[in-house]
N, C-alpha and C positions, 0 to 999 in steps of 0.2 A: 504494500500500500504506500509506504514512504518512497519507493522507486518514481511508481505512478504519480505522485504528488511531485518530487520535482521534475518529473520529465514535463507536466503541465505548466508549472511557473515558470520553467525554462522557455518553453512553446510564446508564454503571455510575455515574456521580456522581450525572447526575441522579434512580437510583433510590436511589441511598441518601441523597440529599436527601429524596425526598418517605417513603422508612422513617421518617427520623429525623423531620419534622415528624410523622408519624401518632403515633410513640414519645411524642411533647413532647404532644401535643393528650389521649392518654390520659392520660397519668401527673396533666395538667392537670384531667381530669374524674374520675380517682380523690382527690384531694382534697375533695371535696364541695361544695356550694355553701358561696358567703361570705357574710357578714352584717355590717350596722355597726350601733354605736349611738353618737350625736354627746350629748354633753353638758360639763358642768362636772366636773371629776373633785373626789370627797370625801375618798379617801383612794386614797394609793399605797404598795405598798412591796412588795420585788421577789418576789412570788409574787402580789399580785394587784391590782389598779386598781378601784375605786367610782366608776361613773358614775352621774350623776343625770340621769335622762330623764322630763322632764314628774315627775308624782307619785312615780315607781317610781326603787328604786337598784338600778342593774345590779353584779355583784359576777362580774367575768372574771378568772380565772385566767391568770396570766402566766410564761412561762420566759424562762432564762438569751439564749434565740437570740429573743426575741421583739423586732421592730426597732423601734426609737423614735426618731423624729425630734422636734427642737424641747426644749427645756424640759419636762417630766413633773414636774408640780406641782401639790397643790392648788390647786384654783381654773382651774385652766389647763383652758381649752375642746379636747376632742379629740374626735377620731373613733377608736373604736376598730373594726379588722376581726376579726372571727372566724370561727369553723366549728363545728359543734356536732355530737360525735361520742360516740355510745354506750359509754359503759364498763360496763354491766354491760343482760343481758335477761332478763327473768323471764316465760316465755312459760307459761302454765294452762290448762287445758282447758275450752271454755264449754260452760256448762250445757245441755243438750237439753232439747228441748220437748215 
């Protein structure tokens, strides 16, 4: 009988092991795809960071929870990761032909 009993609570672990993975892998793919852009930062300060990439200056938005490792200073070489999420949609009806 004690066999039978943990081969059962072993069964109920291992399916709420593989819930909770399916749980982590979704919530993983509601976040959207990531993105980087690697350059020289131009200016910082705590709402937004200036990256210079090739000819173009990237200008990202930054919060209070966004995590910074190393030194965050002009001139200082980073990678930064982002996501890129619609705040507003302005959908019109196209014209017929």
């Amino acid at each position: 009988m004690t066999t039978l009993m943990t081969t059962l609570q072993t069964r109920l672990q291992l399916r709420a092991l593989i819930v909770a993975a399916g749980l982590m892998a979704c919530s993983a793919s509601w976040a959207g795809k990531t993105y980087q852009v690697t350059g020289p930062v131009l200016s910082v300060t705590d709402s937004t960071i200036v990256v210079q990439k090739g000819k173009e200056k990237w200008e990202i938005a930054r919060e209070p929870s966004t995590k910074v490792t190393g030194n965050l200073k002009v001139g200082s070489k980073v990678t930064v990761e982002y996501t890129m999420t619609a705040a507003a949609v302005s959908a019109k009806e196209s014209k017929k032909k």
